[in-house]
N, CA, C and O atoms as a MOPAC input file, in Angstrom:
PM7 MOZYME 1SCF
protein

 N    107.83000 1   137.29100 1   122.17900 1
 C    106.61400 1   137.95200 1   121.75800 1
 C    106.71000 1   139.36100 1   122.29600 1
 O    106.98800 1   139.38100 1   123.49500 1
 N    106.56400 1   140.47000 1   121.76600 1
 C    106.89900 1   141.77700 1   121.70000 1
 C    105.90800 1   142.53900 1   122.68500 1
 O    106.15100 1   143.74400 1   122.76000 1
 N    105.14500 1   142.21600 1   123.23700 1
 C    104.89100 1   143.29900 1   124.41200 1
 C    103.30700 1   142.88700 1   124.91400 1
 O    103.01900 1   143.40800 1   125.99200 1
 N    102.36600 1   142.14600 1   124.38700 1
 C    100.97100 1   142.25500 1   124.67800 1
 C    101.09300 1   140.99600 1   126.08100 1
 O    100.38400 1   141.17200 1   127.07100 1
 N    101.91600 1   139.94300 1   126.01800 1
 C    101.90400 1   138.48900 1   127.05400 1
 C    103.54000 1   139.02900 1   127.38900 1
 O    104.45000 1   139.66800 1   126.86200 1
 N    103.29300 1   138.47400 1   128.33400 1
 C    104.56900 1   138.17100 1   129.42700 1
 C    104.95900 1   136.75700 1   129.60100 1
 O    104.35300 1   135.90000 1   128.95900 1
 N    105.79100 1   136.47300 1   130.30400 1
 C    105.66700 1   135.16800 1   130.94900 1
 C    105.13900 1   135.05300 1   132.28400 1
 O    105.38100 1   135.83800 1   133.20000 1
 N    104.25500 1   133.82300 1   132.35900 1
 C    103.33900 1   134.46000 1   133.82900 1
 C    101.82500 1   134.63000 1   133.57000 1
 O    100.88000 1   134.41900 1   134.32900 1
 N    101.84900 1   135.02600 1   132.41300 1
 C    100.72600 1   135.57900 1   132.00300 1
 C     99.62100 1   134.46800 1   131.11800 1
 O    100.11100 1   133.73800 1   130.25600 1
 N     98.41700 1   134.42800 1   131.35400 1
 C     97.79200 1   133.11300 1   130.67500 1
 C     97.71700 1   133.66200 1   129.42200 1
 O     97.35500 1   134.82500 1   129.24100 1
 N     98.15500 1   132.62200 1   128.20500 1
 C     97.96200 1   132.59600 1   126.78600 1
 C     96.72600 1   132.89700 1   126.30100 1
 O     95.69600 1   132.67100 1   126.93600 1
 N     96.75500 1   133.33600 1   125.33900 1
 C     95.69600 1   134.06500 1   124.98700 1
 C     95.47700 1   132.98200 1   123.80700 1
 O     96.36200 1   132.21000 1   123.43700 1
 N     93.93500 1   133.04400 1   123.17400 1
 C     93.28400 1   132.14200 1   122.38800 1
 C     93.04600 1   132.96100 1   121.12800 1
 O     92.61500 1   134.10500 1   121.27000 1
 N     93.32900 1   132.40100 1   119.68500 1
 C     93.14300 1   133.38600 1   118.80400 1
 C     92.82000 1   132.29600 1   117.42400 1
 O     93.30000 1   131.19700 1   117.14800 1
 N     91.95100 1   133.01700 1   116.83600 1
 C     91.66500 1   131.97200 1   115.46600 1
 C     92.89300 1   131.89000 1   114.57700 1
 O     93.71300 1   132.80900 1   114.57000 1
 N     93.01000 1   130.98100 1   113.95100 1
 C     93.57400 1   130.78500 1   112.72400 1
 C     93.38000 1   129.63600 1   111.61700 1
 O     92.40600 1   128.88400 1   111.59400 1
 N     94.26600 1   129.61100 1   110.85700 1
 C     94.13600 1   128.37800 1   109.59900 1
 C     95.14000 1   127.74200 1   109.98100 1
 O     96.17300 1   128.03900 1   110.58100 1
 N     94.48600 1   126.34900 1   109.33600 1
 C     95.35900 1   125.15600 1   109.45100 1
 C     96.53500 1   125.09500 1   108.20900 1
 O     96.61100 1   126.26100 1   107.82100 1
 N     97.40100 1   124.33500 1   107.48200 1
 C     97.72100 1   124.50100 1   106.10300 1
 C     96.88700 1   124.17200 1   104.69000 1
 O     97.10000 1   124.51000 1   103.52600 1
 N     95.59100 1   123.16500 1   105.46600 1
 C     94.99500 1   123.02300 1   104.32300 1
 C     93.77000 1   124.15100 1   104.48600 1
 O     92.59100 1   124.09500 1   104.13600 1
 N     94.33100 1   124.92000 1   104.98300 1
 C     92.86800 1   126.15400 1   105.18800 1
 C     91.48500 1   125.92900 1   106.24700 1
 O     90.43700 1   126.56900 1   106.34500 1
 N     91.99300 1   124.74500 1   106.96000 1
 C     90.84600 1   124.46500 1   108.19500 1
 C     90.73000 1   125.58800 1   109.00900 1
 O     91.63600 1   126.42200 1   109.00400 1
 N     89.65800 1   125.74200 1   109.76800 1
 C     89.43500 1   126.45200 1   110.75100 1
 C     90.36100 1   126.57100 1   111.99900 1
 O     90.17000 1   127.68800 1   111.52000 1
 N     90.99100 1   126.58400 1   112.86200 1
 C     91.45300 1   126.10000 1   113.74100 1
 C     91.92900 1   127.47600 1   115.15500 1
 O     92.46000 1   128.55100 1   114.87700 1
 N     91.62300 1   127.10700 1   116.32900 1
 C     92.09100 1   128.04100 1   117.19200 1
 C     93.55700 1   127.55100 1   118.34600 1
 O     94.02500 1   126.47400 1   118.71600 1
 N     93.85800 1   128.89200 1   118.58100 1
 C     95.30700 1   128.37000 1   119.41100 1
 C     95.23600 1   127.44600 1   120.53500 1
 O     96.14200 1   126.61300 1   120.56500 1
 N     94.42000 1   127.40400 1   121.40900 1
 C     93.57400 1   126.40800 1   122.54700 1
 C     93.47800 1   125.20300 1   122.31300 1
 O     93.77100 1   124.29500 1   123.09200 1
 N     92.92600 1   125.07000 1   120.86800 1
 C     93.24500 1   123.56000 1   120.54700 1
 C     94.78000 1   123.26700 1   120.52300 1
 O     95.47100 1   122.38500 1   121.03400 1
 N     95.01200 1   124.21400 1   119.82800 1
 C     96.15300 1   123.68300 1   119.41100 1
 C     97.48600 1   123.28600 1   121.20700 1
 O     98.37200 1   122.45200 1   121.39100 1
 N     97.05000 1   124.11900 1   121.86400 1
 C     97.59300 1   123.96700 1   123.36400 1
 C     96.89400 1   122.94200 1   124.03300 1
 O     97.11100 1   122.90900 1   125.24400 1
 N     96.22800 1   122.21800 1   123.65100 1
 C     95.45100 1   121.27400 1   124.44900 1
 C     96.67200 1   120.22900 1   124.48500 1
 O     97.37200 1   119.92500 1   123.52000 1
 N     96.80200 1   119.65700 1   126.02900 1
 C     97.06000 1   118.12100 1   126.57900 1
 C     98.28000 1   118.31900 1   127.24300 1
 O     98.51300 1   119.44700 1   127.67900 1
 N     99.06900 1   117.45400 1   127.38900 1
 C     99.97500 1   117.41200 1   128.68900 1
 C    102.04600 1   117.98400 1   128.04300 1
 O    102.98000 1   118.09600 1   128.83700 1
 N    102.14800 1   118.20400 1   126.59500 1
 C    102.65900 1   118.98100 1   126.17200 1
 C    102.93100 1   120.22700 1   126.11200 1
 O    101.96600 1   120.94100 1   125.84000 1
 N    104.45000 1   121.01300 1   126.35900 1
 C    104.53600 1   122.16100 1   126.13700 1
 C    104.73900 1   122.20800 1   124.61500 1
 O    105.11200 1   121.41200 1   123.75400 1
 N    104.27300 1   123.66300 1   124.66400 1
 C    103.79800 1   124.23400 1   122.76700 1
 C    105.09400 1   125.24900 1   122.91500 1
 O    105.33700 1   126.12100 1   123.74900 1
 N    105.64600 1   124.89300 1   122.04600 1
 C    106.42500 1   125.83900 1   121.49700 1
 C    105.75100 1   126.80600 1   120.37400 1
 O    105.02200 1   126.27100 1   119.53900 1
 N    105.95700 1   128.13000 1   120.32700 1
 C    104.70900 1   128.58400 1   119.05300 1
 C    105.57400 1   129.63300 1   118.50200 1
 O    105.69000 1   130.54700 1   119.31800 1
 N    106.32900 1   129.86700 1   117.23800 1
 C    106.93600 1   130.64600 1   116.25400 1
 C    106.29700 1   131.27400 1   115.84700 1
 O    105.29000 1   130.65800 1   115.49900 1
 N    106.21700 1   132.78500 1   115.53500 1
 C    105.44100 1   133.55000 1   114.30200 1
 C    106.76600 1   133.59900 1   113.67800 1
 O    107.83700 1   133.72000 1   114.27200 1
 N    106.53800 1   133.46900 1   112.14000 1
 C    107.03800 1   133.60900 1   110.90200 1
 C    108.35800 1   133.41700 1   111.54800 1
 O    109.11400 1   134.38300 1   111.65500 1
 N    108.72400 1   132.14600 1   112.02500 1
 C    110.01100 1   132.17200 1   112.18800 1
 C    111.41100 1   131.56100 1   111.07300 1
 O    111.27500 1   130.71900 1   110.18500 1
 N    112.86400 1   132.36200 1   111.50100 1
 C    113.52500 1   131.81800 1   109.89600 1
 C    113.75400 1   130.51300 1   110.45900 1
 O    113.57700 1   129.64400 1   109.60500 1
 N    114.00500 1   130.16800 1   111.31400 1
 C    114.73700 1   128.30600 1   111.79600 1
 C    113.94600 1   127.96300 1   112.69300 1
 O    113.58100 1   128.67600 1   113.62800 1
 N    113.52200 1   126.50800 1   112.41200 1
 C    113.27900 1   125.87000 1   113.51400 1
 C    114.50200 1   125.26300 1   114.25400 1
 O    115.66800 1   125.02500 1   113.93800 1
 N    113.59800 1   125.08200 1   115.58900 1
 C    114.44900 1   124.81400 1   116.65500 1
 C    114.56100 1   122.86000 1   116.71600 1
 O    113.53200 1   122.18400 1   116.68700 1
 N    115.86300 1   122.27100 1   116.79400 1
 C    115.76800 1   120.50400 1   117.01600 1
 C    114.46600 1   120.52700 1   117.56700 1
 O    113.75800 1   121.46900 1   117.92300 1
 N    114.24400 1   118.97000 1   117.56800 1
 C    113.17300 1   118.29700 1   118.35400 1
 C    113.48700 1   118.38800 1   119.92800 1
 O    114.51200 1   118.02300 1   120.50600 1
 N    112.29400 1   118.99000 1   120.48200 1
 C    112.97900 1   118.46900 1   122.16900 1
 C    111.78600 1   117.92300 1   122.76500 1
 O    110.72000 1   118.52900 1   122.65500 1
 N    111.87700 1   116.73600 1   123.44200 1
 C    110.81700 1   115.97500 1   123.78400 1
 C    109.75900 1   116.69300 1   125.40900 1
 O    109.79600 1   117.42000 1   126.40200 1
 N    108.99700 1   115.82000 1   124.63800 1
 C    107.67300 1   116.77400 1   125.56900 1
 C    107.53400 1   118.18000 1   125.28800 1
 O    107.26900 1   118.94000 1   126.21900 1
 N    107.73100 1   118.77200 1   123.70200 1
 C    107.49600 1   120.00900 1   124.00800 1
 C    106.74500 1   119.86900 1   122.04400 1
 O    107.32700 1   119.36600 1   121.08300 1
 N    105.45000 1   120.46900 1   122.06700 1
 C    105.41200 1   120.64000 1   120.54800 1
 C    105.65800 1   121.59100 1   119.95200 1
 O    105.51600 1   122.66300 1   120.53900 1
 N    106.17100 1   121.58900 1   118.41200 1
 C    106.64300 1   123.09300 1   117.73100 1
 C    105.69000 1   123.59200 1   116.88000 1
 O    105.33100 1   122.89200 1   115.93400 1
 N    105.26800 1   124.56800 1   117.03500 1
 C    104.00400 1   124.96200 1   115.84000 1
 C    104.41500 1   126.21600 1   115.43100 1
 O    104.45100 1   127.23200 1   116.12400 1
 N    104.65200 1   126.12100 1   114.54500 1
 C    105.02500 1   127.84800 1   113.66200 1
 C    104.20700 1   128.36200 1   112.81100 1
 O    103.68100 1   127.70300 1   111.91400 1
 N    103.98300 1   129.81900 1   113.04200 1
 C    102.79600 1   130.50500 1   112.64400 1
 C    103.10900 1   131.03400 1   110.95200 1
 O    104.30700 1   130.99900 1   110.67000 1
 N    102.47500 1   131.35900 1   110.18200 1
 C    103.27300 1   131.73900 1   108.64500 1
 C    103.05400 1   131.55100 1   107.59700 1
 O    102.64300 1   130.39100 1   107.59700 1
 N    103.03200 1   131.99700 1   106.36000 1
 C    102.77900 1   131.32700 1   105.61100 1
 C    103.99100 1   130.21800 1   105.14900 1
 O    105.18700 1   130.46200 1   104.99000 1
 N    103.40800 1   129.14600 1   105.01500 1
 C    103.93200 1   128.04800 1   104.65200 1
 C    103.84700 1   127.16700 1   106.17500 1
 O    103.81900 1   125.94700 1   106.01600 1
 N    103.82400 1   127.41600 1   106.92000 1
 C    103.68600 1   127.44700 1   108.28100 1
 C    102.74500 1   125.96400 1   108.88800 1
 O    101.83500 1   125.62000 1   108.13300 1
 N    102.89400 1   125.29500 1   109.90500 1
 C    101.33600 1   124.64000 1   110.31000 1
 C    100.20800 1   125.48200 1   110.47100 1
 O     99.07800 1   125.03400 1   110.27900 1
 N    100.43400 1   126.84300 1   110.85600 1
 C     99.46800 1   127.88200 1   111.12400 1
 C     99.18900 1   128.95000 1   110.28100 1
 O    100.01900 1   129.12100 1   109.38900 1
 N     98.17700 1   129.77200 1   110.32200 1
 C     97.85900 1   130.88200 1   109.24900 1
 C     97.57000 1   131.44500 1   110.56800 1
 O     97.03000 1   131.00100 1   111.58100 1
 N     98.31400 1   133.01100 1   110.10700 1
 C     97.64300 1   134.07500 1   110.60000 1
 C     96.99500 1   135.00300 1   109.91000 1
 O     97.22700 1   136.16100 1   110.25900 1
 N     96.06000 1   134.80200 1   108.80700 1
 C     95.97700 1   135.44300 1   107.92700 1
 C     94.59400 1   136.68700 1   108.17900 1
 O     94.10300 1   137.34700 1   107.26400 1
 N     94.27200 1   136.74300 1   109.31200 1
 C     93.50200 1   137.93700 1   109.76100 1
 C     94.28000 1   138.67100 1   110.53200 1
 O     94.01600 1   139.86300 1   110.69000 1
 N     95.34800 1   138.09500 1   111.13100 1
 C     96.51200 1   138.92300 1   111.99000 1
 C     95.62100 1   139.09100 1   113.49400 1
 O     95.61700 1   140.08300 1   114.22400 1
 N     94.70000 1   137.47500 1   113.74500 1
 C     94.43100 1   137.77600 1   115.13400 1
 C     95.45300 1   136.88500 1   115.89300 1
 O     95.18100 1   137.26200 1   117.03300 1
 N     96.30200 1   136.09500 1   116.03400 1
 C     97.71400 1   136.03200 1   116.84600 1
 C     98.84300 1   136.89500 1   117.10200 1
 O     99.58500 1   136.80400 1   118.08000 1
 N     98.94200 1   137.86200 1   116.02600 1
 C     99.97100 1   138.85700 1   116.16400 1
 C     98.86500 1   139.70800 1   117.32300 1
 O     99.32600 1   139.63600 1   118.46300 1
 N     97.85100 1   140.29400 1   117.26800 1
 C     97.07300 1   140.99900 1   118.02000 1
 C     96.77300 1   140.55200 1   119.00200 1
 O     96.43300 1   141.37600 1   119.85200 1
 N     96.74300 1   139.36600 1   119.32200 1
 C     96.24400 1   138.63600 1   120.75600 1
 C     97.48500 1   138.67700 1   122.07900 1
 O     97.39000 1   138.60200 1   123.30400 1
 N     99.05600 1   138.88800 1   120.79600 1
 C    100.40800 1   138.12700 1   121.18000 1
 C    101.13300 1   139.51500 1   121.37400 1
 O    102.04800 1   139.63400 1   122.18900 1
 N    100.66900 1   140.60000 1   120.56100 1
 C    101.95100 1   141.61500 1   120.46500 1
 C    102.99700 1   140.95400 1   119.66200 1
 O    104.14800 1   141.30000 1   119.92900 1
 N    102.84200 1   140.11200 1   118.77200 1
 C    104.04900 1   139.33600 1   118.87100 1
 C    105.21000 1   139.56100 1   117.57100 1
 O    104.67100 1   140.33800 1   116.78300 1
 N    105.98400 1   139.34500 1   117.28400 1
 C    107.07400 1   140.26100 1   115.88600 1
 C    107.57400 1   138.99900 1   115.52500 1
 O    107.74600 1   138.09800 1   116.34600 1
 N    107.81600 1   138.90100 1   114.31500 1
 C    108.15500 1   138.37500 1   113.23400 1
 C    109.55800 1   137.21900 1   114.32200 1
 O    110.15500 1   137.81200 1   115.22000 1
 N    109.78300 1   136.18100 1   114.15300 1
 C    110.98500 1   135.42600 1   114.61500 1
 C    111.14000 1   135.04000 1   115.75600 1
 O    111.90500 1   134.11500 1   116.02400 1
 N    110.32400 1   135.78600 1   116.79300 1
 C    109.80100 1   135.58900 1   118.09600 1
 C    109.49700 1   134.41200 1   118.61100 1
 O    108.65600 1   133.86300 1   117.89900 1
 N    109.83300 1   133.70900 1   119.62200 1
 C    109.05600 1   132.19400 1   119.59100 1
 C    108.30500 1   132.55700 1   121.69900 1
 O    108.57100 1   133.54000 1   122.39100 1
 N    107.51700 1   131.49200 1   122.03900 1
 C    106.82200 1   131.82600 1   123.19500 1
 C    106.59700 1   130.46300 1   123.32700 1
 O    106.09000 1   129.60600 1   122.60300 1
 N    107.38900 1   130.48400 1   125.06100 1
 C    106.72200 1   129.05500 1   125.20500 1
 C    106.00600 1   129.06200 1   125.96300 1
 O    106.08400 1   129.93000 1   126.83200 1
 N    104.50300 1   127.66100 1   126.00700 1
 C    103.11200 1   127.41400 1   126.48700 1
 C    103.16100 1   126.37400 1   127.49600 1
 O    103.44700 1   125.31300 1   126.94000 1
 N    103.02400 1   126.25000 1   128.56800 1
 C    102.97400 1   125.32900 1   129.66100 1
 C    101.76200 1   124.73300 1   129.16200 1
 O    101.07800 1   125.39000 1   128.37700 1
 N    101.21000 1   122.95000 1   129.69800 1
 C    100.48400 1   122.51000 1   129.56100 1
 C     99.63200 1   122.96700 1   130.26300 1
 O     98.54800 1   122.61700 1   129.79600 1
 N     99.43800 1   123.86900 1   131.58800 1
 C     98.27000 1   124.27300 1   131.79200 1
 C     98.04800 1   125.72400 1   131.29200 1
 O     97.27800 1   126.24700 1   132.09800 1
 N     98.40200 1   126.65900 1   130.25800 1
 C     98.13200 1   127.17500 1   129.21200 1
 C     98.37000 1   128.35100 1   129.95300 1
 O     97.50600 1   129.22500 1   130.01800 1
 N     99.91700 1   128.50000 1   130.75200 1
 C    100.38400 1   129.67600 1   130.81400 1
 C    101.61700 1   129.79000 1   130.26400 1
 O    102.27300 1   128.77800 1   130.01500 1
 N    102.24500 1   131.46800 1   129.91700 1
 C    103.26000 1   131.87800 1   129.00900 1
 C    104.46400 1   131.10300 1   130.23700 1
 O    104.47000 1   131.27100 1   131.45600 1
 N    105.23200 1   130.39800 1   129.55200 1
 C    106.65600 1   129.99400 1   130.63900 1
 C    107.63300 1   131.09100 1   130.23200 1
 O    108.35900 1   131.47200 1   131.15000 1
 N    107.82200 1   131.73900 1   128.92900 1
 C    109.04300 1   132.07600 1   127.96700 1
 C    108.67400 1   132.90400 1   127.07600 1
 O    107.70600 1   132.72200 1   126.33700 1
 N    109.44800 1   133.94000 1   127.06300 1
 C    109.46200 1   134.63600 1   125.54300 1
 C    110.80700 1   134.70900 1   124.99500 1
 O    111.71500 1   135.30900 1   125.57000 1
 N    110.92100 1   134.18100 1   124.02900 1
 C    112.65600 1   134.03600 1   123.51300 1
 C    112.56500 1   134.67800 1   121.97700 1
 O    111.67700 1   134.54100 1   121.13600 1
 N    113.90700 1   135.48500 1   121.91800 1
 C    114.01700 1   135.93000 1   120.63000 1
 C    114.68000 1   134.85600 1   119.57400 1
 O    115.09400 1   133.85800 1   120.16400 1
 N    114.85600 1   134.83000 1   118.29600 1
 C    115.55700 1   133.35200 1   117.46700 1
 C    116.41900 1   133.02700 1   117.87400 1
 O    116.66900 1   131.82600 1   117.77100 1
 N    117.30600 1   133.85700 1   118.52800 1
 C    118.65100 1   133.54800 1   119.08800 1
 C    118.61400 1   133.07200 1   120.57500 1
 O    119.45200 1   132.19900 1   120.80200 1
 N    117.97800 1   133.37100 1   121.45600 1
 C    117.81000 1   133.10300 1   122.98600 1
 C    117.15400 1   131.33100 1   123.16800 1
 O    117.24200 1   130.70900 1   124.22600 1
 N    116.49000 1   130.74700 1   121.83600 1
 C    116.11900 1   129.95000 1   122.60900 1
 C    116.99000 1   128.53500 1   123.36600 1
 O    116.48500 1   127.75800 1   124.17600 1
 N    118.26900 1   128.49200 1   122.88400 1
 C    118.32900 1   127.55300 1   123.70800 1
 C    118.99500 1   127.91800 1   124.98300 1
 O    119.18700 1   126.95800 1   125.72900 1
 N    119.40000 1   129.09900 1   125.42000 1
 C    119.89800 1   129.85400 1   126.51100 1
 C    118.22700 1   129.92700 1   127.21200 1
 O    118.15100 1   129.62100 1   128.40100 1
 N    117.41300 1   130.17600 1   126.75800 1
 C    116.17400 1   130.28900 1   127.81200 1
 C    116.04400 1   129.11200 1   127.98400 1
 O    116.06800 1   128.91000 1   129.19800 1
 N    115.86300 1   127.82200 1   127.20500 1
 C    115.00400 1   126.80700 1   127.39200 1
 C    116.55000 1   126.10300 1   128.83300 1
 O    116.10200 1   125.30300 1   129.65400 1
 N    117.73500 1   126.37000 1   128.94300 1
 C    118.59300 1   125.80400 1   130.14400 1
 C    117.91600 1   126.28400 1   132.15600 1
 O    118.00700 1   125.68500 1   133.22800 1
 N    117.28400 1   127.64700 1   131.72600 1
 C    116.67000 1   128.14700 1   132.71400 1
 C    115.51500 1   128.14700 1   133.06000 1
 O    114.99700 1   129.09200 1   133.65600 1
 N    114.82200 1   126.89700 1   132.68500 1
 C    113.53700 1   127.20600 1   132.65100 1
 C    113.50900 1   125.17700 1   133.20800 1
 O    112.43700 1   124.60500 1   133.40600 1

């Protein structure tokens, strides 16, 4: 995520859409004893890795950003992924290519 969160830094909460156009905010979506993996408009997803959920922002996406309040909350650029500790701080910011080199150090 491009410059607004760090890692370290508590996640920030931002509206969006669901795919069928529900209401939905990022908080929920970080709720419970899972780390969130969270993509904006990313080109690949990453395998399954347990205990961690993947939610990608986009159109076509589980998520809509279609007011552009996650990019604004996130700083965040296109392919970017950020990972969410269950108690709803930034662990990671990885570019498409870094994540499985970050996720060994972490």
């Amino acid at each position: 995520m491009g410059g607004k969160v760090l890692a370290g830094d508590r996640a920030s909460d931002a509206s969006c859409r669901g795919q069928a156009g529900q209401r939905a905010r990022l908080f929920t979506v970080f709720k419970g004893s899972d780390w969130t993996l969270l993509g904006y408009q990313p080109h690949d997803r990453p395998s399954a890795i347990a205990g961690v959920r993947i939610v990608t922002v986009g159109a076509g996406q589980e998520l809509v950003d279609d007011n552009g309040h996650i990019a604004e909350a996130y700083g965040i650029d296109p392919s970017q992924w950020g990972l969410v500790r269950p108690d709803g701080y930034i662990a990671g910011i990885f570019p498409p290519m870094g994540l499985n080199r970050g996720f060994r150090n972490i």
